[in-house]
C-alpha positions as CSV (number, residue, x, y, z in Angstrom):
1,X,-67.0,22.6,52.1
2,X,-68.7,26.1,51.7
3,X,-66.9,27.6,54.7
4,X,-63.7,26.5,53.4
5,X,-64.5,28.1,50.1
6,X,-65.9,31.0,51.1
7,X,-62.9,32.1,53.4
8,X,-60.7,31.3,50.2
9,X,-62.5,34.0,49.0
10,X,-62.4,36.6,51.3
11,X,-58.5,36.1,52.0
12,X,-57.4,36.2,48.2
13,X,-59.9,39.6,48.1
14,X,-57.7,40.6,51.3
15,X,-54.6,40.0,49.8
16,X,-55.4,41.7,46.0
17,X,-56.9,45.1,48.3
18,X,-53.7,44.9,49.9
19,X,-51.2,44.4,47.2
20,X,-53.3,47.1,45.2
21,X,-53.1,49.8,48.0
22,X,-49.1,48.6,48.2
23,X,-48.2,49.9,44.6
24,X,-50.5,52.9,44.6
25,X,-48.4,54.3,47.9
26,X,-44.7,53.2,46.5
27,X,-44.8,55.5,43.5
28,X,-45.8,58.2,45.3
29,X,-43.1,57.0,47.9
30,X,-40.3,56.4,44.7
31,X,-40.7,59.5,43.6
32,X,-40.0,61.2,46.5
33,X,-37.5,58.6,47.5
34,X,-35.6,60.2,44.8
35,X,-36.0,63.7,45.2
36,X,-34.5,62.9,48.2
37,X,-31.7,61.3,47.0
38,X,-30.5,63.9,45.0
39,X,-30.6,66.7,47.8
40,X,-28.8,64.8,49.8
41,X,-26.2,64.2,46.7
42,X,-26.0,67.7,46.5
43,X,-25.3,68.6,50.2
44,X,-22.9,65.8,50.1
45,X,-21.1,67.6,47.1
46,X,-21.2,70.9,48.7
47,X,-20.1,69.5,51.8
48,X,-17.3,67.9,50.0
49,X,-16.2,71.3,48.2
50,X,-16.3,73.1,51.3
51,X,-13.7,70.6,52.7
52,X,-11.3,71.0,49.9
53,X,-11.5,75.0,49.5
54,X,-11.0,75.0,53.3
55,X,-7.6,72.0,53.3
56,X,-6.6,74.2,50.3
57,X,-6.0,77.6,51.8
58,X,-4.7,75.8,54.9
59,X,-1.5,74.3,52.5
60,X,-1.3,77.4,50.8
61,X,-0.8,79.4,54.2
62,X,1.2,76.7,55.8
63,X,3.5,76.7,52.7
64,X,3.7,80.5,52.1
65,X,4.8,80.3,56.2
66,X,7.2,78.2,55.7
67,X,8.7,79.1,53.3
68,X,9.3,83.0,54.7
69,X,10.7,81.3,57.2
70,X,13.3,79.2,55.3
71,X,14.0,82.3,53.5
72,X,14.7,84.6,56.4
73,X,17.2,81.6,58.0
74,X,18.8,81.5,54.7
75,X,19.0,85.2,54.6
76,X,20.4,85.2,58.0
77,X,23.4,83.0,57.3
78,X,24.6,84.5,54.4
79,X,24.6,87.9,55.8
80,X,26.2,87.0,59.3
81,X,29.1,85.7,57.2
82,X,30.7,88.3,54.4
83,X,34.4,87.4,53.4
């Protein structure tokens, strides 16, 4: 009967030393957790930006293109032709 008590004893003082030590690391751990979080928000958004600048001058180019080269077809059949 006392050994049966006894190592009731020493595996709920286990499990409170454990569960103790648990919380004391994650707040430490949160914290950082989100420190984390938001860096990796903010190289996401840069990321992100950087994408859309560089898809942006790539229309404007491809549209400023084409359309000098509509322009100089268009210019090219209305001179070929004076009546």
């Amino acid at each position: 009967m006392k050994i049966h008590r006894l190592s009731a004893i020493v595996l709920a003082g286990t499990m409170l030393c454990g569960t103790a030590s648990a919380f004391a690391q994650n707040d430490s751990g949160t914290k950082q957790d989100m420190k984390n979080a938001g860096s990796e928000t903010k190289y996401a958004a840069k990321d992100t930006g950087r994408g859309v600048k560089q898809g942006t001058k790539k229309v404007y180019h491809k549209t400023k293109r084409g359309t000098h080269k509509v322009a100089h077809k268009v210019s090219d059949k209305t001179s070929s032709n004076p009546q």
